[in-house]
N, C-alpha and C positions, 0 to 999 in steps of 0.2 A: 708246846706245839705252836708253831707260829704262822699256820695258817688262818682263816676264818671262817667261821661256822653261817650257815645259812641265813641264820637272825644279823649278821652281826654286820650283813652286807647293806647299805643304802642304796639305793637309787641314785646315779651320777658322783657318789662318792671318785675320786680319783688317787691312785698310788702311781707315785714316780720311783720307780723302783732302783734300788742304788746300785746292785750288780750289774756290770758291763763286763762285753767279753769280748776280745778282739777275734776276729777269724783267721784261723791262719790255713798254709796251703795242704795243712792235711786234714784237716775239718771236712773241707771241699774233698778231697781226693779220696778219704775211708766214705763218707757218706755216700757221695757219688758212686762206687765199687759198691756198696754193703746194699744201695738199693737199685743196681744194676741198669743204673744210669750212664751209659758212658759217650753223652753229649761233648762233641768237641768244644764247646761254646765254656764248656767246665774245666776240659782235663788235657787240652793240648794248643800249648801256649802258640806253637807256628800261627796255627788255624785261629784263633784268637786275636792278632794284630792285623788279620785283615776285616774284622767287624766293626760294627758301627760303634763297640767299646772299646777298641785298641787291647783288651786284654781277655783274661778269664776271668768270667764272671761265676759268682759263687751258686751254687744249686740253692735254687728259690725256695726247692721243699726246706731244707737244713735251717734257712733265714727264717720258714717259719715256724720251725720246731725249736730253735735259739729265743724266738721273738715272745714264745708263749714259755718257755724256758725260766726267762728271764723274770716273768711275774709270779714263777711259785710261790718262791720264799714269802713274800707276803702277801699274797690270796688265799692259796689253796693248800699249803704244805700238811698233809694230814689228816684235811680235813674234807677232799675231794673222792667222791666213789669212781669219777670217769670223766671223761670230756666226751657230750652227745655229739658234737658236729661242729664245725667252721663255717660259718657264711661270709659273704663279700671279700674275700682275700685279695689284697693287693701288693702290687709291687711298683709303688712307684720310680724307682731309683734301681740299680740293680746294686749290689752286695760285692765289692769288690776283695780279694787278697787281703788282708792288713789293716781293714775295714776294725773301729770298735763301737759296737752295738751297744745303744741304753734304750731300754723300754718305760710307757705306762700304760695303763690299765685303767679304764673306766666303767663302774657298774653300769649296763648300760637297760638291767631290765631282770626284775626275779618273780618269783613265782612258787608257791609251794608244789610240792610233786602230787599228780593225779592217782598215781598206783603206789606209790609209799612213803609212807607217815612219817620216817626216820630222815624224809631228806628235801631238798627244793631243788630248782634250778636259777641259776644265776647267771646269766648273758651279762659276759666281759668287752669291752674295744680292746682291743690291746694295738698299739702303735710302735713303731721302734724307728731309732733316729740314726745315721754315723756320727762320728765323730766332726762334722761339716756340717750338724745341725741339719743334714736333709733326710727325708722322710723315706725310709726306705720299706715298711712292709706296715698293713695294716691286715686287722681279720676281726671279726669280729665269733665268739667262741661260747657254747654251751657249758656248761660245769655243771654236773649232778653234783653237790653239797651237802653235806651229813648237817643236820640240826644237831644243836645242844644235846650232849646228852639229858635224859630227866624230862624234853620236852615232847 
C-alpha cells in the first residue's frame, strides 16, 4: 500500500510528488462535456483568441481534480476513507492545452476523528506548478484517514 496511515502523517512534513501529466485537448474537451460545462472560454477556439488569454483555457474544476490527483500515490493510496471538503481554492495562472502539471502536498494540520476511533483527519496544501515553474492551482483539502490497523 503506498499510501499513509493517519499516525504516519506530521505536521508540515512535505511530498513533491514525482508524477506529472500533461493536459491535452481531450482532457479539457470529455471533462468539460461529462460535467456539462460548455463554457466558450474551454471548448471553442474562435471565441478563445479574442480573450484576455488568446487561447482555451483549460476547465479549472479538471486542474483541480489533476492537482489533488496527483498527490495520491503518495498520501492517500489506500489508506483514505474520503476527502471532507476543499478550502481556499485558487487559480492563479490559468491551465493551458499542452500545459505539464507537477504537484506537492504539505501536511498542513491533523487531528484524530470525533465520531470514529478507526480514523483521523489530515488537512493537506496541495500546490501544482506547469512546466514554466508558475503556480497554477492551490487548495487546500480534508482527508478522512484510516489509523493503523491494531490501533
Amino acid at each position: 500500500m503506498a499510501g499513509l496511515y493517519f499516525e504516519e502523517f506530521v505536521v508540515g512534513q512535505r511530498f513533491e510528488h514525482l508524477v506529472r501529466r500533461t493536459v491535452t485537448e481531450t482532457d479539457n474537451l470529455l471533462f468539460s462535456a461529462l460535467t456539462m460545462n460548455p463554457a466558450a472560454i474551454h471548448l471553442d477556439a474562435e471565441y478563445s483568441r479574442g480573450t484576455p488569454f488568446g487561447e482555451r483555457i483549460v476547465n479549472s474544476v479538471f486542474t483541480l481534480g489533476l492537482l489533488v490527483g496527483l498527490s495520491v500515490y503518495d498520501t492517500t493510496y489506500g489508506t483514505t476513507i474520503g476527502n471532507l471538503g476543499w478550502e481556499e481554492v485558487r487559480f492563479p495562472r490559468p491551465v493551458l492545452i499542452g500545459d505539464t502539471l507537477r504537484a506537492s502536498s504539505t501536511v498542513h494540520s491533523k487531528r484524530e476523528s470525533n465520531s470514529r476511533p478507526d480514523s483521523g483527519i489530515v488537512v493537506f496544501e496541495h500546490i501544482a506548478w506547469n512546466q514554466r515553474d508558475e503556480q497554477v492551482a492551490t487548495c487546500r483539502r480534508a482527508a478522512l484517514m484510516l489509523r493503523k490497523p491494531g490501533k
